[in-house]
C-alpha positions as CSV (number, residue, x, y, z in Angstrom):
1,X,9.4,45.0,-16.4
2,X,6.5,46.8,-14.7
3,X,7.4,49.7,-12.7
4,X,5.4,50.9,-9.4
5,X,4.6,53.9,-7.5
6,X,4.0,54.6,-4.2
7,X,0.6,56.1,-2.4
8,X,-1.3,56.3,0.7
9,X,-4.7,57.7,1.7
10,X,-5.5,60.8,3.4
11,X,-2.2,62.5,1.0
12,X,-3.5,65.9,2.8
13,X,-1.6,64.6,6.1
14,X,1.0,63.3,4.6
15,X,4.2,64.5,2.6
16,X,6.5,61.9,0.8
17,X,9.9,63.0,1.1
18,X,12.4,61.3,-1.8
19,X,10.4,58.9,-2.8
20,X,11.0,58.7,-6.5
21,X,8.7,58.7,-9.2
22,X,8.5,54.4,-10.0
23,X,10.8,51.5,-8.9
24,X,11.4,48.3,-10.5
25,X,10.3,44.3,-9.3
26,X,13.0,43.1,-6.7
27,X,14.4,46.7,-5.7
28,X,14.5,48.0,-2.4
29,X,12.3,51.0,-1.6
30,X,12.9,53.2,1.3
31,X,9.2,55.2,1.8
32,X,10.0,58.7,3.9
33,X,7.3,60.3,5.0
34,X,6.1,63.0,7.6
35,X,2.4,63.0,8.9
36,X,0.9,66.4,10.1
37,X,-0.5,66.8,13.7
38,X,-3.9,66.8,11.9
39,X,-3.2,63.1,11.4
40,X,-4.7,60.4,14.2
41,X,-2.9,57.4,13.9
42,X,-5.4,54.1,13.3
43,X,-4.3,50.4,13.5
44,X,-5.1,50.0,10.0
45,X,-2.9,52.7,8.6
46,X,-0.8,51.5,5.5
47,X,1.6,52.6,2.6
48,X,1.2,50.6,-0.7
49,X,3.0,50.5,-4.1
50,X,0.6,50.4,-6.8
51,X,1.3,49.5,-10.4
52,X,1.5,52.8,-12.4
53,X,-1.8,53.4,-13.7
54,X,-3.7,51.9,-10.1
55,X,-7.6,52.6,-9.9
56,X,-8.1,51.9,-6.5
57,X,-6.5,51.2,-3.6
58,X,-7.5,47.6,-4.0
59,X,-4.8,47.9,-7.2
60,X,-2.2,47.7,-4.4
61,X,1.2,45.4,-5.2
62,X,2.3,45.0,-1.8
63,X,1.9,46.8,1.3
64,X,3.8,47.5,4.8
65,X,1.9,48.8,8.2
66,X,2.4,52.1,8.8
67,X,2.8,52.2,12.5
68,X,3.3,54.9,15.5
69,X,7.1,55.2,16.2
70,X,7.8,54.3,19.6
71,X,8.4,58.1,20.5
72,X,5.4,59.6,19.0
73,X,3.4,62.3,21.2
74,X,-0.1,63.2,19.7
75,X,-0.6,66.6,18.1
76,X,3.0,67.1,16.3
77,X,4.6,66.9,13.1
78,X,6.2,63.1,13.0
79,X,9.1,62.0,10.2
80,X,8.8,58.0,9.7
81,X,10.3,55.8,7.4
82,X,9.2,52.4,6.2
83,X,10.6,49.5,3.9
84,X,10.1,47.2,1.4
85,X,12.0,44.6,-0.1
């Protein structure tokens, strides 16, 4: 079985917090994260897992949204936390 691993762009603004290192097909994967106040939020932000080995980020498996929490205030540190099944 192929095992993945998870990425996102701009990794400068963004620390994973226990994510481990690959997953197998059909697992549930719980991505935490916390984005810097250097970060601007976008519509089109996402968090993919890629196939170990990925090129690109056009090498994506599957992909969730990564969107604002309903709380967030502009200019400060943010924990989040998104799923895949």
């Amino acid at each position: 079985l192929p095992s993945f691993s998870v990425a996102m762009e701009n990794t400068w603004q963004v620390e994973f917090r226990n994510v481990g290192c690959s997953y197998f097909p059909q697992s549930r994967v719980d991505c935490h994260y916390t984005l810097s106040s250097q970060h601007n939020w976008a519509s089109n932000d996402w968090i993919g897992l890629f196939k170990v080995g990925w090129l690109s980020v056009k090498d994506y498996h599957t992909f969730v949204w990564a969107l604002a929490p309903a709380d967030y205030q502009e200019g400060m540190d943010v924990n989040c936390c998104v799923h895949f099944q």
